[in-house]
Structures are given as structure tokens and as C-alpha cells.
C-alpha positions in Angstrom: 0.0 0.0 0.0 1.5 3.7 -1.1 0.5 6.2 1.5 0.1 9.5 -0.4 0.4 12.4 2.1 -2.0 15.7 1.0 1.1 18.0 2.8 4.7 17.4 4.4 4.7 16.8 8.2 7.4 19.2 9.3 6.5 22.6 8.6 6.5 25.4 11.0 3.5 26.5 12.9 2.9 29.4 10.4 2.5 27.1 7.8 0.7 24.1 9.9 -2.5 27.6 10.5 -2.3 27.6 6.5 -2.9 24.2 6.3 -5.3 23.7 9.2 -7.2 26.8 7.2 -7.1 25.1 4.0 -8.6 21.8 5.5 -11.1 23.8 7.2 -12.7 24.2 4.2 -13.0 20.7 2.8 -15.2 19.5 6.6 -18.9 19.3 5.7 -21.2 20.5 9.0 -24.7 19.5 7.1 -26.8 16.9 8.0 -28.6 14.2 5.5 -31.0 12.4 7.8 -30.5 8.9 7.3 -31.0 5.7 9.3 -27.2 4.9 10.8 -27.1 1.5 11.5 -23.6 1.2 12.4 -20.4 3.7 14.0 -16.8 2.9 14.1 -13.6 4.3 15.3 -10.5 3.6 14.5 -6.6 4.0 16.3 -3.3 3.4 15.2 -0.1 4.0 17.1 3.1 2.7 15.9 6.3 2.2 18.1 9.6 1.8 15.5 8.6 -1.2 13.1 5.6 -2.7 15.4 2.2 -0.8 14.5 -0.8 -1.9 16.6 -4.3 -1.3 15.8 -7.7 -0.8 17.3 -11.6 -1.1 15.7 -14.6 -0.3 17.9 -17.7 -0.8 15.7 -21.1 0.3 17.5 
């Protein structure tokens, strides 16, 4: 699997506000009413080569 990251992950703070702002834009706060059957979550935490994982489905 190729990760593709949208932006680099060291920038300076100046430039992580730009980003933040520019994501800001792309979160949708409307509402469709539908019937949700199902929610999940999801964690990931990685420690040098080991990555371990988490699902919650509700």
C-alpha cells in the first residue's frame, strides 16, 4: 500500500494555521438524515517497526 500524504509533516506553525485553514474548508457540517445503522472508530499507534491497531464498531 502507497500512502500519499495531501502535505509534508514538518512545517512550522505558520505554515501548519495555512494548512489547518485550507482543511477547514473541505469539513462538511450539514446533515442528510439517514438511518445509521452502524459507527466505528479507529486508532493506530506505531512504536519503531511494530504498529498496533484498534476497531470499535457500534
Amino acid at each position: 500500500m502507497k500512502v500519499v500524504s495531501p502535505h509534508p509533516w514538518e512545517v512550522t506553525p505558520a505554515e501548519g494555521k495555512r494548512i489547518q485553514n485550507e482543511l477547514r474548508e473541505k469539513v462538511s457540517t450539514t446533515w442528510e438524515p439517514i438511518d445509521v445503522k452502524r459507527v466505528a472508530g479507529v486508532d493506530v499507534g506505531m512504536e519503531g517497526e511494530m504498529a498496533k491497531a484498534a476497531v470499535v464498531v457500534l
